[in-house]
ROZA-686071 format. One line per 8 residues: number of its first residue (from 0); for each residue x, y, z of N, C-alpha, C. Coordinates in steps of 0.02 Angstrom, whole numbers. Each point is the difference from the previous one (the first is absolute). Layout:
NUM> X/Y/Z/X/Y/Z/X/Y/Z ~ ...
//
This chain:
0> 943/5835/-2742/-27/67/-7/8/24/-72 ~ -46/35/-23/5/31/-74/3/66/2 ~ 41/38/-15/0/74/-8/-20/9/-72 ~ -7/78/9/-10/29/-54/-6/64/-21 ~ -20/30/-43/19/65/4/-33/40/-55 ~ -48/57/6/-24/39/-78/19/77/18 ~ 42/-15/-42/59/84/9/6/12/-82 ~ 30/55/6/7/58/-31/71/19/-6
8> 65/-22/-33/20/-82/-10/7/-51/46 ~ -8/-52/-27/-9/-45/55/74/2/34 ~ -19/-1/58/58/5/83/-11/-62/44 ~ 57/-68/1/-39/-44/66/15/32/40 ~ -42/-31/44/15/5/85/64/-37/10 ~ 25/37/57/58/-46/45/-9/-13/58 ~ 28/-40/21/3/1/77/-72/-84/3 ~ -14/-21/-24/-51/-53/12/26/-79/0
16> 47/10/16/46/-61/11/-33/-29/54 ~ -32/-71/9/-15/-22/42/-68/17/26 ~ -33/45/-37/-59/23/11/-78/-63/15 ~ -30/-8/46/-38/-44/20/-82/33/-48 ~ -3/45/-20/-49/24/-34/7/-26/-72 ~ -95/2/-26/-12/-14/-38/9/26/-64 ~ -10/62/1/-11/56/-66/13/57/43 ~ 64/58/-33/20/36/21/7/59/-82
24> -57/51/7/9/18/-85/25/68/34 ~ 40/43/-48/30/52/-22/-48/47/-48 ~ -30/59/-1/-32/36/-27/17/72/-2 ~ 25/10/-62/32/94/-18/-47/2/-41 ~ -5/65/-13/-36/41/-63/0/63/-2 ~ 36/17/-54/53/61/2/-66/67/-17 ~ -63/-28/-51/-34/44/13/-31/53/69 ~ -36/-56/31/-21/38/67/80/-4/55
32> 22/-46/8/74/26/36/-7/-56/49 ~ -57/-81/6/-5/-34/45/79/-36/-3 ~ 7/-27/54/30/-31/19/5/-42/44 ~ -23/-76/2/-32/-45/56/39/-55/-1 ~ -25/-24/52/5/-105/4/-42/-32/28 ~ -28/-47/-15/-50/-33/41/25/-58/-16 ~ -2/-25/91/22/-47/8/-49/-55/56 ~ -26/-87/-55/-56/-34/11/80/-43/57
40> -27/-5/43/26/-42/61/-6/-74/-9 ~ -68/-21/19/-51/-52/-21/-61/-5/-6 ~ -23/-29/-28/-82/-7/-24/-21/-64/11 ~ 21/-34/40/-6/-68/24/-56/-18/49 ~ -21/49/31/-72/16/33/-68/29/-36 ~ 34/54/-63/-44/17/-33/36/78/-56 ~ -34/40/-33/36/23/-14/30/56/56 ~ 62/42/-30/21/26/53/-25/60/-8
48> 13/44/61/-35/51/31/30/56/33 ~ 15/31/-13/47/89/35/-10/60/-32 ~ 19/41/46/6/94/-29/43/-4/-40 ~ 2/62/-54/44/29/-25/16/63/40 ~ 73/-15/13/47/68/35/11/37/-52 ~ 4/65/8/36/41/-17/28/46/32 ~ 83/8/-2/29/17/35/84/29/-41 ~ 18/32/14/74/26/-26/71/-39/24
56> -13/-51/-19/68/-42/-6/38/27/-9 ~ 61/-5/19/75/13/-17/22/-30/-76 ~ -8/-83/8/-14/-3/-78/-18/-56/4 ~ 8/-53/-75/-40/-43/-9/9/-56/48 ~ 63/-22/38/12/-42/21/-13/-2/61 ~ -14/59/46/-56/-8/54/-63/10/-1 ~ -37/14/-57/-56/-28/-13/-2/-64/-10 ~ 27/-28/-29/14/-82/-6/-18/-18/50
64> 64/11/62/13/-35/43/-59/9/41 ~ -54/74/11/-56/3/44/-45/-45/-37 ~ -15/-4/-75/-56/-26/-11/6/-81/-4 ~ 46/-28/13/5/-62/-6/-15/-16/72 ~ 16/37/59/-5/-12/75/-53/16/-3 ~ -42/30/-26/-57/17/9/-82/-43/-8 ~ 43/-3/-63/-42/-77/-13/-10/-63/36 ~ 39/7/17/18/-74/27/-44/-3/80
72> 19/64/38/-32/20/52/-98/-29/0 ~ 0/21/-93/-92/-3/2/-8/-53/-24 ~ 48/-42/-15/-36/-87/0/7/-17/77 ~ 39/22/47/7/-30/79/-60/51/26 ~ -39/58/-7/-66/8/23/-51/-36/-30 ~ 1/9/-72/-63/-64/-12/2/-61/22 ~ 54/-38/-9/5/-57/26/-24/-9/108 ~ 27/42/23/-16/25/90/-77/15/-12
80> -20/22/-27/-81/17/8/-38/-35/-40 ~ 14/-57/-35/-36/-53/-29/-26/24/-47 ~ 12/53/-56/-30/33/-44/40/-54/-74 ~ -64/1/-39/19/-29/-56/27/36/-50 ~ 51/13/36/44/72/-51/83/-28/-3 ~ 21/18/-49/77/22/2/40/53/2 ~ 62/-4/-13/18/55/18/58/42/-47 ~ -30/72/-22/33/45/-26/19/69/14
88> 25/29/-38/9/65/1/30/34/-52 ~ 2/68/8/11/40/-56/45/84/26 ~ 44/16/-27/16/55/16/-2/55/-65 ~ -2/38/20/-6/67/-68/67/40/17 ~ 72/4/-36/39/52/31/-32/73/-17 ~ 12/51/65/-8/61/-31/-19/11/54 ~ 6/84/29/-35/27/27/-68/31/-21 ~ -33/-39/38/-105/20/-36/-19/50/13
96> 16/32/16/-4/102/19/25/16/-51 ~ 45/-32/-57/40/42/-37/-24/-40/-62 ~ 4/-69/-9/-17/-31/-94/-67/-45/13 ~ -43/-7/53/-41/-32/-8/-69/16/-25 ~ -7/-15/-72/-60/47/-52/-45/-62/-17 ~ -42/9/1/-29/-42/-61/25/-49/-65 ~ 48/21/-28/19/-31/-50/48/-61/25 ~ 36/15/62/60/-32/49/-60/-54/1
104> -49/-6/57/-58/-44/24/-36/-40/-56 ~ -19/19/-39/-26/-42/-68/43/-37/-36 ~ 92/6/-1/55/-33/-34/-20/-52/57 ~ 3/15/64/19/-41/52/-62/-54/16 ~ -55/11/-22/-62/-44/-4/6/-44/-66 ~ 27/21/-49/-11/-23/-63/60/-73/-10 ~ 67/9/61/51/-28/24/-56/-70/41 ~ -37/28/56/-25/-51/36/-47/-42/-28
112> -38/42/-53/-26/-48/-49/9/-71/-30 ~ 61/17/-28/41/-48/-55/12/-47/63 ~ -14/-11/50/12/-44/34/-44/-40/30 ~ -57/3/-37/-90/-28/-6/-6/-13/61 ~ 4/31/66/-44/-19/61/71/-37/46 ~ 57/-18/-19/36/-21/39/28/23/43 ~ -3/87/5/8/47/32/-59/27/8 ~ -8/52/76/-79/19/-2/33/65/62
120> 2/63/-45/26/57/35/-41/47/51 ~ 16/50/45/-27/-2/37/33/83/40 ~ -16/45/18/12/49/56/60/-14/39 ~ 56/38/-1/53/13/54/33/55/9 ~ 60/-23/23/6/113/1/32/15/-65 ~ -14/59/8/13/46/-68/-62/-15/-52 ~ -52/-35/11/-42/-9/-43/-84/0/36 ~ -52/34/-17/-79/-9/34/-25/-46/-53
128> -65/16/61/-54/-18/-41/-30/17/-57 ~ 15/65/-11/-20/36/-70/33/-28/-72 ~ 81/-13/23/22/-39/-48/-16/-70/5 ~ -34/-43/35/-3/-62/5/-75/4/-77 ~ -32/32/26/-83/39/-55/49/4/-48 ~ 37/38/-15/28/18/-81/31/-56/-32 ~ 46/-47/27/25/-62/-3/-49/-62/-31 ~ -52/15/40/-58/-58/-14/-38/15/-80
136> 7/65/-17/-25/10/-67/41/-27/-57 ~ 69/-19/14/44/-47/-32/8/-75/14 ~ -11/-16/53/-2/-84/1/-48/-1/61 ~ -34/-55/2/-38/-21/76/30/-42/47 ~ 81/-2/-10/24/-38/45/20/63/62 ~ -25/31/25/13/42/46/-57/8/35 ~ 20/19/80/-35/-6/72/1/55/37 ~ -26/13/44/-20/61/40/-27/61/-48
144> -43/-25/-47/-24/66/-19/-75/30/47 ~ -22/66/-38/-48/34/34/-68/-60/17 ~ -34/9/57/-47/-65/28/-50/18/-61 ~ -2/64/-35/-66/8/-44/26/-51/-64 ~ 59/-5/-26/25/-48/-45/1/-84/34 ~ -13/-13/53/-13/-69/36/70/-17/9 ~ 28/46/40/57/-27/35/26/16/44 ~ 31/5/67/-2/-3/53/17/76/40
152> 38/27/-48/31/84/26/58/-4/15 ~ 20/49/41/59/15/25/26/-61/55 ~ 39/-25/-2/11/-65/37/40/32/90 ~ 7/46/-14/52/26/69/-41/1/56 ~ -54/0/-5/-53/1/64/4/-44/23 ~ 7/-114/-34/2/-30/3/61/-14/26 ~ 27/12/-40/66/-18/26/19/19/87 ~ -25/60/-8/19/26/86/-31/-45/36
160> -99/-5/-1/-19/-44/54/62/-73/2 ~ 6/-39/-58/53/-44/19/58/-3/25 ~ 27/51/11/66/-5/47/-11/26/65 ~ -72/42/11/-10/28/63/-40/-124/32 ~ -10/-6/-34/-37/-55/41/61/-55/-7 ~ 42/29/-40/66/-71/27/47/23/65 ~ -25/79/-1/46/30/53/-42/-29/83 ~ -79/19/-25/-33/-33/86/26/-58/9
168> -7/-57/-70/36/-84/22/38/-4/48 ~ 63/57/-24/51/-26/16/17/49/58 ~ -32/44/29/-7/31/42/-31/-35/76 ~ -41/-53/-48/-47/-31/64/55/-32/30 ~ 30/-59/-67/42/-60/18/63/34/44 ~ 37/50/-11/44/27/32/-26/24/89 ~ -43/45/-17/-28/36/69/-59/-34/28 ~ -14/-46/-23/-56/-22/30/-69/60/5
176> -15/44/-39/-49/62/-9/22/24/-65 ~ -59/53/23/8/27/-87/34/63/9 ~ -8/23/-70/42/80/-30/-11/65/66 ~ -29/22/43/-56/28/41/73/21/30 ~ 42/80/-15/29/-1/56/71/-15/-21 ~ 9/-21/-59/74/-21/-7/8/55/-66 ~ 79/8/-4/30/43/-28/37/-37/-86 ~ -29/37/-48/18/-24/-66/26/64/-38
184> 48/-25/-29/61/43/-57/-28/-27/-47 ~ -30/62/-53/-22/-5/-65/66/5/-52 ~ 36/-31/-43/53/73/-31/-52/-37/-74 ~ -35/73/-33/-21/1/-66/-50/30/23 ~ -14/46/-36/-84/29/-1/-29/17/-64 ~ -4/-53/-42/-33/-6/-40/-72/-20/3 ~ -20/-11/-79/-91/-23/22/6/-59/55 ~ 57/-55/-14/-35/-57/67/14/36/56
192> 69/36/2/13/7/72/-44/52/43 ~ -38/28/-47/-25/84/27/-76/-72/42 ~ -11/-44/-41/-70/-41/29/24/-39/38 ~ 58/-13/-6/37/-44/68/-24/31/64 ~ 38/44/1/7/89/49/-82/-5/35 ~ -40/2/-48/-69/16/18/-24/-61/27 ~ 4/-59/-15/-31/-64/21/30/2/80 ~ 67/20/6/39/-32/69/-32/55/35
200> -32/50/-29/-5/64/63/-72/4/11 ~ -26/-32/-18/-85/-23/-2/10/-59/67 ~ 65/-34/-11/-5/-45/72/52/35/36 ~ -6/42/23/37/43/45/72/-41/16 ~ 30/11/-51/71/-15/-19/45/75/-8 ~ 59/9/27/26/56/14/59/-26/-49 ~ -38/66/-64/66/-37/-65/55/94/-12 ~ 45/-38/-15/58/33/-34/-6/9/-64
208> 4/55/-41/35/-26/-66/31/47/-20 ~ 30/-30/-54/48/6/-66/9/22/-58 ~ 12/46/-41/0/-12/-64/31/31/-48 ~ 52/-14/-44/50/70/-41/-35/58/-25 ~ -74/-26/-9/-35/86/-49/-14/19/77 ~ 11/67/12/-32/39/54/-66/19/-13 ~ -47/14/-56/-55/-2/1/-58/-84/14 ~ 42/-53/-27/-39/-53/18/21/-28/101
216> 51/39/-20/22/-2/141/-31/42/-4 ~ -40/61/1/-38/58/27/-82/-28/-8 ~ -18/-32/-42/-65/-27/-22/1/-59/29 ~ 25/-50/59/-6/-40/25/-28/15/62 ~ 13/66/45/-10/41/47/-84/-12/-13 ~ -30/7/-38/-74/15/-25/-33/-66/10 ~ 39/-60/-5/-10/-71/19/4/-36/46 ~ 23/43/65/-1/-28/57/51/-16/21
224> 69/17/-29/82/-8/15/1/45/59 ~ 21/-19/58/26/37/41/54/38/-13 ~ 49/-21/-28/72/49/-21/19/-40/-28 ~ 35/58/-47/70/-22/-47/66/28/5 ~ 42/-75/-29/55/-12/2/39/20/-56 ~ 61/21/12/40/12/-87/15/-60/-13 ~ 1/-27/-72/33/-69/-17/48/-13/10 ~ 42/30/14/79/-26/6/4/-23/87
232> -55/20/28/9/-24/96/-72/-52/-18 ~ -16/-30/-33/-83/-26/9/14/-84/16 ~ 66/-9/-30/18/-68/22/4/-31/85 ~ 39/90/17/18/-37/65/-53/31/61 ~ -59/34/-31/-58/-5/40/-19/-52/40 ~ 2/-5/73/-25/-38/54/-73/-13/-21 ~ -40/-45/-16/-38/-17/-8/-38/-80/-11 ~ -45/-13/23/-31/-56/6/17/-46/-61
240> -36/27/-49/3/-18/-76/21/35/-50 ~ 36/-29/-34/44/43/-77/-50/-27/-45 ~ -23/60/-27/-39/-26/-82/15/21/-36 ~ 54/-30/-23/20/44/-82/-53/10/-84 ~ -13/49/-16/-59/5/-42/19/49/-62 ~ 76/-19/-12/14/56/-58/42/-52/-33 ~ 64/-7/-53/35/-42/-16/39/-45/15 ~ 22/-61/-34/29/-45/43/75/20/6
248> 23/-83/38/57/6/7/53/21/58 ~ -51/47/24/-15/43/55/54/-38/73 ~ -11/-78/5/27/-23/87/70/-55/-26 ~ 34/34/-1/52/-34/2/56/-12/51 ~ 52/-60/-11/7/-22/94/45/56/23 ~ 18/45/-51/40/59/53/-63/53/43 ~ -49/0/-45/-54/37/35/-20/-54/82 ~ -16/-24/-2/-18/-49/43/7/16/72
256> 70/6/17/22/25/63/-22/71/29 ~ -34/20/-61/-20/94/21/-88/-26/18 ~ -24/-45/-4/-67/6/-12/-14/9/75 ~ -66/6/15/-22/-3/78/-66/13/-12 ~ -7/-82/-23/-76/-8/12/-5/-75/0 ~ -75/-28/22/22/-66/31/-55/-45/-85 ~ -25/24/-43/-55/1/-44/16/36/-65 ~ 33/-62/-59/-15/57/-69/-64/-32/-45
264> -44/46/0/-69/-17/-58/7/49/-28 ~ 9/10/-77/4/32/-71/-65/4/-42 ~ 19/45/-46/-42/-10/-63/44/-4/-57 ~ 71/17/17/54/20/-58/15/-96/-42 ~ -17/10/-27/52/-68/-56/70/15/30 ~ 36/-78/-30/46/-36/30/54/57/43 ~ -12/10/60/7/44/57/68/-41/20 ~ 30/-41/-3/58/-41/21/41/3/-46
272> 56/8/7/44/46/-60/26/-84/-30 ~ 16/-44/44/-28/-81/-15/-9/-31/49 ~ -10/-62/-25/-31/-60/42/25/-15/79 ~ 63/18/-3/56/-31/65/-54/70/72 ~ -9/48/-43/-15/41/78/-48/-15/10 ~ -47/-32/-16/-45/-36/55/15/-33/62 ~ 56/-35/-28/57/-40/55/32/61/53 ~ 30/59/-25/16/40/43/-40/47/38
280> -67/-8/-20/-77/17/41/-12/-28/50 ~ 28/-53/-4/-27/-75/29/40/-10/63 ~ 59/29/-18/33/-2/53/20/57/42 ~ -31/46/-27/-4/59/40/-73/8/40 ~ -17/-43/-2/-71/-17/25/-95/28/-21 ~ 32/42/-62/-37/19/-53/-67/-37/-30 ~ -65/9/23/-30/-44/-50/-18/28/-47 ~ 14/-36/-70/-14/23/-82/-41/-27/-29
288> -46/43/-11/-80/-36/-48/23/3/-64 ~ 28/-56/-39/15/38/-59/-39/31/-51 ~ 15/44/-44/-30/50/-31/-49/-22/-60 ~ -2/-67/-15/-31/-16/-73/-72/-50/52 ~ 15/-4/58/-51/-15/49/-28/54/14 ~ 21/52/33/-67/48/32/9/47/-73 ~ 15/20/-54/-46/40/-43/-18/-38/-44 ~ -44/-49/3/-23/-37/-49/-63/28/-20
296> -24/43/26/-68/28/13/-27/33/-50 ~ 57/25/-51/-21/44/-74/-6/-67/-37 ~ 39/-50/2/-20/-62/-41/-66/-38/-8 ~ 10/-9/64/-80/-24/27/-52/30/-14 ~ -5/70/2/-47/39/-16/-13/-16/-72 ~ 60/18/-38/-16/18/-79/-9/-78/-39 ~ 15/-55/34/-17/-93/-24/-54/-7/-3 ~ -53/50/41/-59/-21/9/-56/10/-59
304> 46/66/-64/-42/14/-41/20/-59/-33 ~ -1/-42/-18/23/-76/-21/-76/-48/-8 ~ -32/20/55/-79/-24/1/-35/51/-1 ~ -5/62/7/-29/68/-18/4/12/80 ~ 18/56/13/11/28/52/-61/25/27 ~ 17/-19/89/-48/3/54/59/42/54 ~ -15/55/2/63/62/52/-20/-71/90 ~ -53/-24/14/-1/-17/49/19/-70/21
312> -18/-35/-55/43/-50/-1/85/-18/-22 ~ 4/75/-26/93/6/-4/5/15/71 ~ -23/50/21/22/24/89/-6/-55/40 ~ -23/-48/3/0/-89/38/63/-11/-9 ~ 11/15/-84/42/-72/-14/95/27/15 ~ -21/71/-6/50/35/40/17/-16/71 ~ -43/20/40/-7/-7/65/34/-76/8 ~ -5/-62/-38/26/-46/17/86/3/15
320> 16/51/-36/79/18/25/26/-19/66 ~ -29/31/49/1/-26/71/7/-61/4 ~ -51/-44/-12/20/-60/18/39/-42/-11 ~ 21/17/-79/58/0/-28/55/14/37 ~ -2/61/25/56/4/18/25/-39/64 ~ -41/-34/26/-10/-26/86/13/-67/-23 ~ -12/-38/-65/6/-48/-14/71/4/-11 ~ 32/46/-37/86/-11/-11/42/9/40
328> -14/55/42/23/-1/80/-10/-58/53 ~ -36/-32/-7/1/-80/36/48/-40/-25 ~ -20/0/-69/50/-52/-27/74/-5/20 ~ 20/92/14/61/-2/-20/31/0/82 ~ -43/11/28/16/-10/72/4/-80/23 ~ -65/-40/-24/21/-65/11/48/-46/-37 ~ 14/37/-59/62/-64/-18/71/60/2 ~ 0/41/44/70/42/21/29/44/-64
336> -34/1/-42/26/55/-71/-22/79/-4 ~ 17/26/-41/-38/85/11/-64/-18/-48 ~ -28/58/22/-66/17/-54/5/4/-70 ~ 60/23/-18/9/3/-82/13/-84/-23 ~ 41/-36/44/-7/-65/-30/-28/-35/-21 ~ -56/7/85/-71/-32/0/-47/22/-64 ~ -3/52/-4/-67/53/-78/57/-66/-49 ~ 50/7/-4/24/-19/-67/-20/-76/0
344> 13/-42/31/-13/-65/27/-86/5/-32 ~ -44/35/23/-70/-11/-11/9/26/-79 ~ 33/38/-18/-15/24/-98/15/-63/-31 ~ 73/-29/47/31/-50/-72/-67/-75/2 ~ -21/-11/60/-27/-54/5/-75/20/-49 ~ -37/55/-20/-43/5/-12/8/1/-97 ~ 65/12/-12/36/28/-56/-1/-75/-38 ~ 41/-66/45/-5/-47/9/-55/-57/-51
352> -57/39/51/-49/-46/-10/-47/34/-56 ~ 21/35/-33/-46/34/-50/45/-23/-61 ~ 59/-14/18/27/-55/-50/-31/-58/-5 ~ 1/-44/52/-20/-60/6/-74/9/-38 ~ -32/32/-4/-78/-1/-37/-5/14/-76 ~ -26/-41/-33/-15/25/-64/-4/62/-33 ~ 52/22/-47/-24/63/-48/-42/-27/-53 ~ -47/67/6/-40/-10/-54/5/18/-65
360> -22/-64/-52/28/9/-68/-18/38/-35
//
């Protein structure tokens, strides 16, 4: 791995000991007040591909630690959805209500630049579409801009249909039927979760939700939420399905024993505080779609401007989520492992063989 760093004096990073990533850069600039990292996972499929967060870290070293998990997460969706992408990400510290200007966004494009296409940025929280447009006037390695600029939009729409169609998969494979009737815990009501909300209640799904802003839980009501829950009881909501759709981290094995639901499908990134509680899902009789499987759907969407974007042939290639997901749920049922093994099992083998093939000179 190569780090690096264009600061304002130069500061390394710490903490990258052992780091499996490729390029992990450091970016201050004391003028506008940015303060970033973007961090390239792998590009071994193609170049890599993620949002820039922005968000109010505590400080630099759990930004680190999110954007390096983060990354890594979006080489195991490209790689799960056969997209000729790799995988990155980017965080911005700061609260974006409070330093996110123009001048912040143009340091932070001019950063993704210098990295000629090996990075290719993209919409997440704390950041739109409007800045994805302002971004692009500094480098063209950036995605989800306005469809009038030829690029795909707001990716959260996408993203929702994909976790609502890994949720029928795995809804079928479990219940033998679909969503029609069964009870789902939203916790997040953000843009995916507010279209989550709306997709499940279009199939007469009797949803719960969640969410710390009381104006984004009161505006879910408007979406077809039957009622809401305070967050601090939303865990141990009786319910069919848990969909966590706000930050990760979220299920860890002390949580576990409070849950009471037989179904978790997400939109939240790495939702498993780590790897082992899949195992304690597993044995609590929990089935877990993991999370870089059913929201692959903003990826998918926004890969497609790659050949110039077709909204209907991204919505196909979305929709393939499902089967996806029915395919890793077999697997992991017939050779006795969880679902997170199985997704991982299908990334490394695909990761694999894109080694085995010629780079081009």
């Amino acid at each position: 791995m190569r780090s690096a760093a264009t600061t304002e004096p130069f500061e390394p990073l710490e903490g990258l000991s052992g780091s499996e990533h490729e390029d992990v850069v450091a970016v201050r600039r004391s003028q506008s007040g940015l303060r970033a990292i973007i961090a390239v996972h792998s590009t071994r499929l193609g170049p890599s591909l993620g949002g820039a967060r922005f968000f109010p870290y505590v400080d630099e070293a759990s930004a680190l630690d999110d954007v390096l998990r983060l990354s890594k997460a979006m080489t195991q969706k490209a790689a799960l959805a056969g997209l000729p992408q790799g995988g990155g990400k980017a965080v911005i510290i700061g609260d974006p209500r409070l330093v996110k200007t123009p001048a912040v966004l143009r340091d932070f494009a001019a950063a993704v630049d210098r990295l000629q296409g090996r990075y290719i940025t993209a919409e997440d929280v704390g950041t739109t579409q409007a800045d994805m447009d302002l971004i692009r006037e500094t480098t063209p390695f950036v995605a989800g801009t306005a469809t009038s600029n030829g690029g795909s939009g707001d990716p959260s729409s996408a993203t929702a249909i994909g976790v609502v169609a890994a949720m029928e998969a795995a809804a079928a494979r479990l219940w033998r039927d679909g969503l029609e009737g069964r009870t789902v815990c939203v916790l997040g009501a953000g843009k995916v979760g507010r279209e989550i909300i709306r997709l499940l209640a279009q199939r007469r799904v009797v949803v719960i939700a969640s969410d710390v802003d009381p104006a984004q839980a009161a505006a879910v009501l408007r979406n077809g939420a039957a009622r809401l829950v305070d967050p601090t009881d939303a865990l141990r909501v009786t319910a069919d399905i848990l969909c966590p759709c706000a930050l990760g981290g979220l299920l860890t094995e002390g949580v576990v024993p409070e849950l009471s639901c037989a179904l978790i499908v997400g939109a939240a990134n790495n939702q498993l505080a780590h790897a082992q509680v899949a195992d304690t899902l597993a044995a609590a009789g929990i089935l877990y779609v993991p999370d870089f499987l059913a929201n692959a759907g903003g990826i998918i969407n926004i890969a497609e401007e790659s050949r110039g974007y077709d909204h209907a042939r991204a919505l196909q290639a979305v929709g393939a989520i499902g089967g996806t997901t029915n395919a890793v749920l077999e697997r992991a049922a017939s050779c006795g492992i969880t679902p997170l093994a199985a997704a991982e099992e299908v990334v490394a083998r695909r990761l694999a063989d894109a080694d085995d093939q010629p780079r081009p000179v």
